[in-house]
C-alpha positions as CSV (number, residue, x, y, z in Angstrom):
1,X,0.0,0.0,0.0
2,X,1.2,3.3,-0.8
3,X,1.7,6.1,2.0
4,X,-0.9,8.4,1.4
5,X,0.4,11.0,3.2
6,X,-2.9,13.4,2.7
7,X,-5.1,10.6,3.8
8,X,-2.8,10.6,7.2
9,X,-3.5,14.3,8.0
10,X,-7.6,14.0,6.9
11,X,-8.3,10.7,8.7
12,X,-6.8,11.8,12.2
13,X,-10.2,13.0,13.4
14,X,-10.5,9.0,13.3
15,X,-7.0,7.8,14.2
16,X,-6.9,10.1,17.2
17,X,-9.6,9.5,20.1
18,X,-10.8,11.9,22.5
19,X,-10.7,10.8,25.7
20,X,-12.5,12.9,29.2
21,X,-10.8,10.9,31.7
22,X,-11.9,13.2,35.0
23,X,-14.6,15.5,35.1
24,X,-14.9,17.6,37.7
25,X,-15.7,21.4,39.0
26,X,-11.6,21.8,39.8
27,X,-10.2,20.2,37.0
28,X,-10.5,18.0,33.3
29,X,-8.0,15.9,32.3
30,X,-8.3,14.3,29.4
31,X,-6.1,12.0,26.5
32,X,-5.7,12.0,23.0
33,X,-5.3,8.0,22.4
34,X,-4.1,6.8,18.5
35,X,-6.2,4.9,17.5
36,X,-5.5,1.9,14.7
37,X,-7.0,1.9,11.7
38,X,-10.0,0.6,10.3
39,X,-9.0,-2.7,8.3
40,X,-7.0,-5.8,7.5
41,X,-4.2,-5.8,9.4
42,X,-3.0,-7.6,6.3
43,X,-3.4,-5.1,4.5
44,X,-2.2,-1.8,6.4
45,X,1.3,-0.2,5.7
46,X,3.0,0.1,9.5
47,X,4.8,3.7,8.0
48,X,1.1,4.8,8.7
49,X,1.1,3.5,12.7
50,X,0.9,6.5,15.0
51,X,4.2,6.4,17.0
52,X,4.0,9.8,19.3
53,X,1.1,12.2,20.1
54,X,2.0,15.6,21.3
55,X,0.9,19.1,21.4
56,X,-1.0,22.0,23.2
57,X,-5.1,22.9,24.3
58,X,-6.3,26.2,23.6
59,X,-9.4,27.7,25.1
60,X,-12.1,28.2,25.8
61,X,-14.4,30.1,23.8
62,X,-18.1,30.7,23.7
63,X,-19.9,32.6,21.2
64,X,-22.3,33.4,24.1
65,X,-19.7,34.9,26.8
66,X,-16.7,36.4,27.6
67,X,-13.5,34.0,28.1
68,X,-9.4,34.7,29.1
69,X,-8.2,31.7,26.7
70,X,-5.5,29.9,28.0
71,X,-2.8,27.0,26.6
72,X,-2.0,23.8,28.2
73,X,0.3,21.8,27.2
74,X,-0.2,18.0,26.7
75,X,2.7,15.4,27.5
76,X,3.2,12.7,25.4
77,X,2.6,9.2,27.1
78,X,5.0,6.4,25.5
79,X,4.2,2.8,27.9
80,X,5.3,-0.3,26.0
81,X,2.9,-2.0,24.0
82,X,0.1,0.9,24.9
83,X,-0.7,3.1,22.2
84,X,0.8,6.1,21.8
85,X,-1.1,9.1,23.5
86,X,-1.1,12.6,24.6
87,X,-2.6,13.6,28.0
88,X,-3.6,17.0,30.1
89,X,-5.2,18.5,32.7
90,X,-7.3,21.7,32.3
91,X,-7.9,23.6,35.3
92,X,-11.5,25.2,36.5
93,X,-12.8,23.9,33.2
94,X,-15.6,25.0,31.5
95,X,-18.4,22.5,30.4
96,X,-20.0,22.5,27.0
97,X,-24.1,22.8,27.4
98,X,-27.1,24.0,25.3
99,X,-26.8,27.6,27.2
100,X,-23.1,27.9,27.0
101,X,-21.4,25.5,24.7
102,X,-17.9,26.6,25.4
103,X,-15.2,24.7,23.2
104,X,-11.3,24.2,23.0
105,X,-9.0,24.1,20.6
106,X,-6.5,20.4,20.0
107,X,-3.3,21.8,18.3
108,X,-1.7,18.2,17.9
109,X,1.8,17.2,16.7
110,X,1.4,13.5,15.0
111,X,4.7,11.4,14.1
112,X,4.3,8.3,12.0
113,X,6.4,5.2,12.5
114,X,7.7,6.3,8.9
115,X,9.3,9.4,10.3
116,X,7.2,11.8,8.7
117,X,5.2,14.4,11.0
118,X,1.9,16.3,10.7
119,X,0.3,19.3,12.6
120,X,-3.2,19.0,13.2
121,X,-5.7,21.1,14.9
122,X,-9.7,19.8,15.8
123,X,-11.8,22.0,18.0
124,X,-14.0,20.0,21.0
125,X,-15.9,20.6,23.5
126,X,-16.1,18.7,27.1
127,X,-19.7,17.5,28.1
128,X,-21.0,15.7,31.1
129,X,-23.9,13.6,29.9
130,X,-24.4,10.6,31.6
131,X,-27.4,7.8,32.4
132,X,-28.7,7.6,35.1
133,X,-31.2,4.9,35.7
134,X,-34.3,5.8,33.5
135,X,-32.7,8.9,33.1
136,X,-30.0,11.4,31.4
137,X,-28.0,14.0,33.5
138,X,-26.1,16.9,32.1
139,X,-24.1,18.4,34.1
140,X,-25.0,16.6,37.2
141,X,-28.6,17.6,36.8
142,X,-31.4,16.1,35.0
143,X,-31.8,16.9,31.3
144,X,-35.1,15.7,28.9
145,X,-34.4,16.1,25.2
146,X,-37.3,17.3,23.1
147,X,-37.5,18.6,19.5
148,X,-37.4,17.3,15.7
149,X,-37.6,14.4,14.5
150,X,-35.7,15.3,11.0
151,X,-34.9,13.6,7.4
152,X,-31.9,16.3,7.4
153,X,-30.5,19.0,8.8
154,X,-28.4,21.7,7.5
155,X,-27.5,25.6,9.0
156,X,-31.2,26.7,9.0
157,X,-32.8,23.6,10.8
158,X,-29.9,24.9,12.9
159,X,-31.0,28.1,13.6
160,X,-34.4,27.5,14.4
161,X,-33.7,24.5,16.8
162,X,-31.5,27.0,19.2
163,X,-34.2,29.4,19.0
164,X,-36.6,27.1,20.0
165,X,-34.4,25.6,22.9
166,X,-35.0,22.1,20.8
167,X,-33.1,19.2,19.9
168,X,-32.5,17.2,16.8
169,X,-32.8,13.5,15.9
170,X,-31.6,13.3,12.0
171,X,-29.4,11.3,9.9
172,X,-25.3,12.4,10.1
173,X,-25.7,15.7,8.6
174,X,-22.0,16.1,7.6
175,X,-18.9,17.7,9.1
176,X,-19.5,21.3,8.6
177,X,-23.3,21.3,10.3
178,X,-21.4,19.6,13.2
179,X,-19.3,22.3,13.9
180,X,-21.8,24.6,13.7
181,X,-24.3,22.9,16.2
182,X,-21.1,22.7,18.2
183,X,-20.5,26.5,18.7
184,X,-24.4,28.0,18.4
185,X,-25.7,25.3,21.3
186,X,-27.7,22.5,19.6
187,X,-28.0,19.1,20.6
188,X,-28.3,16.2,18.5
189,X,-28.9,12.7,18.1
190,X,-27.8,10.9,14.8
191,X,-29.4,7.7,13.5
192,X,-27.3,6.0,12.1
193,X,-29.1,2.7,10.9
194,X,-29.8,3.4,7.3
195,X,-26.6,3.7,6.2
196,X,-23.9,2.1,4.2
197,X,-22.7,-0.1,7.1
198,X,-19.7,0.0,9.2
199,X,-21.9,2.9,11.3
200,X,-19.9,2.0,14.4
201,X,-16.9,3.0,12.7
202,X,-18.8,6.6,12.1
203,X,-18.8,7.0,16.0
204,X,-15.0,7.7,16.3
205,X,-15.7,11.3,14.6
206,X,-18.4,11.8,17.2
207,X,-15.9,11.9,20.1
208,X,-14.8,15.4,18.8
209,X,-17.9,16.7,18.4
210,X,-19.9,17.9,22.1
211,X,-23.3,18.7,20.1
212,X,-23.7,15.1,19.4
213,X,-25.2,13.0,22.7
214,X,-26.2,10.1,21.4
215,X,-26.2,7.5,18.3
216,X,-29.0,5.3,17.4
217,X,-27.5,2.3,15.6
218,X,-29.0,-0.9,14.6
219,X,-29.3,-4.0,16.6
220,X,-26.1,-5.9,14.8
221,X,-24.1,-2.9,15.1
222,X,-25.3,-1.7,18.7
223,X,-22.2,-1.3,21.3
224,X,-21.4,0.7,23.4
225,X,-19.1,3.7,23.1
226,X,-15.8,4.3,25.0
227,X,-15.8,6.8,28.0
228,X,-16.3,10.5,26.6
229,X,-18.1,9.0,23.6
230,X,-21.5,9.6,22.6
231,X,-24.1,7.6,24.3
232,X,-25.5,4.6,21.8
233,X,-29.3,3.2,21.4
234,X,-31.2,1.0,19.6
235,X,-34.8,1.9,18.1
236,X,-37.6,-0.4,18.3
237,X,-41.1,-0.7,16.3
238,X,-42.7,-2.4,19.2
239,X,-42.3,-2.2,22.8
240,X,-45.0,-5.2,23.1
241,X,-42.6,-7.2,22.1
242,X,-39.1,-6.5,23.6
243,X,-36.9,-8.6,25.2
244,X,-34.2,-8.0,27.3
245,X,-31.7,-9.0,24.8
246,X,-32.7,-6.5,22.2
247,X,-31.7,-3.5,24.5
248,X,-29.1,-4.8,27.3
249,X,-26.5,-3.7,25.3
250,X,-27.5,-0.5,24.6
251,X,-27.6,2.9,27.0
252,X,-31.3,4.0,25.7
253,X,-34.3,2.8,23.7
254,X,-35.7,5.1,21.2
255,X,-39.3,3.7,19.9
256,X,-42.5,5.5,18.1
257,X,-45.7,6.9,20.0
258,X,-48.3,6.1,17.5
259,X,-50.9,9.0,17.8
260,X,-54.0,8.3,19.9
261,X,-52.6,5.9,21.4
262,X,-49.9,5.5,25.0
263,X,-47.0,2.8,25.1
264,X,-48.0,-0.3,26.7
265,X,-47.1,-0.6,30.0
266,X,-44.1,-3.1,29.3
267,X,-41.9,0.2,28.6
268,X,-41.6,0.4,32.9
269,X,-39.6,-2.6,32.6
270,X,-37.0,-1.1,30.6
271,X,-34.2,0.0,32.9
272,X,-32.8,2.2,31.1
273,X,-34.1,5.6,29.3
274,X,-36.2,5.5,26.9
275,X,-36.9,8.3,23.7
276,X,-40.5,8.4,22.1
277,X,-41.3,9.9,18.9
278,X,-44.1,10.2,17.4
279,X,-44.8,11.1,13.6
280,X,-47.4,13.5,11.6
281,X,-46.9,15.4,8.8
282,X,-48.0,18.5,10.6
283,X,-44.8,19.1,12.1
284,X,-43.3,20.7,9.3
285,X,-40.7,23.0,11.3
286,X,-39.0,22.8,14.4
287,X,-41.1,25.3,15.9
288,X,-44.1,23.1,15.6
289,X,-42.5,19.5,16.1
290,X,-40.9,21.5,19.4
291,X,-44.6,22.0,20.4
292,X,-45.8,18.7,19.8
293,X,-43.1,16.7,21.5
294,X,-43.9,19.2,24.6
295,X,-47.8,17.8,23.9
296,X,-46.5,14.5,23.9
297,X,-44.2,14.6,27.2
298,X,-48.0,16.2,28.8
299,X,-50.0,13.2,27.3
300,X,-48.1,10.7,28.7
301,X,-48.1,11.8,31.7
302,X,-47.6,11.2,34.8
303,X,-47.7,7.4,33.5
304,X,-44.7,8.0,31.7
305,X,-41.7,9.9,32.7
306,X,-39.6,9.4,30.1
307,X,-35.7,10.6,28.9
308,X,-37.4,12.9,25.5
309,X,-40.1,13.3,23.1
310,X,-39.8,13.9,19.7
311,X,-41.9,14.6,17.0
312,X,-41.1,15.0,13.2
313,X,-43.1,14.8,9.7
314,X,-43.7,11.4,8.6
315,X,-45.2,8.0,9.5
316,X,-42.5,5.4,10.2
């Protein structure tokens, strides 16, 4: 195979994992891990291994508030047979969240077993969302997404959704609206289980990327994500019906509300939070799919008390 050395420098946002090790009010330290990559071992060149991770943090900024940026430096971790890594610690960190998604800046030094060196710089953000029984926390406190339920999503879907304090459920919408739900405050959930295959390979991306929460993947790719990674689910047709094989290896279930009707009582079985959507072609904007999952959360209660409600145009 030949060294591509472009491909090297492009695919790092996959090669190099994001890592939040500690979270807390005092301090964040976190690691930049090398990561192999995705094939044959047969078939990979070794001048392509990552051999030393190094480099500085930059930040934060907010396009919301004022900041005093600061660098820290990362030190390059070298333990036999470990992968190669970078790790730091920032101080009094600031948290990414809808209200004040506050980001940082990677400036990374890669070297290559072949000798040859790239510089390579990734914005992130560091987010505390966790589970928590039936639940999701951000930020130690509990959080209950509700918005669209979108074919796609570009800069305007964007816009609306942080004006109406909403989240998205969409297909990967690509690197560039990523970045922008990033900085403006927008959180999102990507489904992931109509594509091409090798969706868990997609997640690695993610890890960069603090607007993203959770994946929805399907039930032969479902796993779970490494620490820092987004949170990964499985969407079923039929709550009647499942077992506990079908989500135990997920961190939340995502199934549809069908309207007039409340999910069977099975769904209290479930211990783990679960996401309900339901479809109508009336919600033809965030505004009014915002509305709706709102009517939805205040029709299922106090039954249900679930993790979100969602609501989008169509009638899967």
């Amino acid at each position: 195979m030949k060294f591509n050395q472009d491909y090297l420098t492009n695919d790092l946002q996959h090669r190099i994992r994001l890592r939040l090790e500690e979270a807390t009010e005092n301090a964040a330290r976190l690691a930049f891990v090398a990561v192999a990559p995705q094939r044959d071992p047969d078939e990979g060149d070794p001048a392509d291994r990552i051999s030393a991770v190094s480099g500085v943090l930059y930040g934060p900024k907010c396009l919301y508030a004022r900041t005093l940026p600061t660098c820290f430096t990362l030190s390059g971790e070298l333990a036999p047979g470990a992968p190669a890594a970078a790790s730091g610690i920032i101080p009094e960190p600031c948290y990414w969240t809808e209200e004040l998604p506050f980001l940082y800046e990677a400036r990374l030094t890669v070297r290559y077993a072949s000798g040859v060196q790239r510089e390579w710089s990734h914005t992130f953000g560091l987010r505390r969302l966790e589970v928590h029984g039936r639940h999701l926390r951000m930020e130690r406190r509990r959080t209950v997404l509700r918005g669209l339920a979108s074919r796609g999503v570009d800069e305007s879907i964007l816009r609306q959704a942080r004006d109406c304090q909403a989240a998205l459920l969409a297909p990967h919408p690509g690197a560039d609206v990523l970045r922008q739900a990033d900085t403006i405050g927008v959180r999102l959930l990507i489904d992931l289980r109509e594509g091409s295959g090798g969706a868990v390979n997609e997640l690695a991306a993610f890890y960069w990327h603090p607007s993203v929460h959770a994946v929805l993947l399907s039930r032969e790719e479902l796993q779970r994500t490494d620490p820092g990674g987004p949170l990964a689910g499985v969407a079923v047709s039929d709550l009647d019906v499942v077992d506990g094989n079908s989500v135990d290896n997920g961190d939340f279930v995502v199934a549809v509300v069908i309207s007039g009707q409340r999910p069977p009582a099975t769904v209290h079985a479930i211990d783990k939070p679960v996401i309900a959507i339901r479809y109508d072609d009336a919600y033809v904007d965030v505004a009014s799919a915002r509305e709706a999952a709102d009517s939805l959360q205040a029709e299922l209660a106090p039954e249900f008390d679930l993790a979100g409600y969602f609501a989008g145009p169509g009638t899967r």
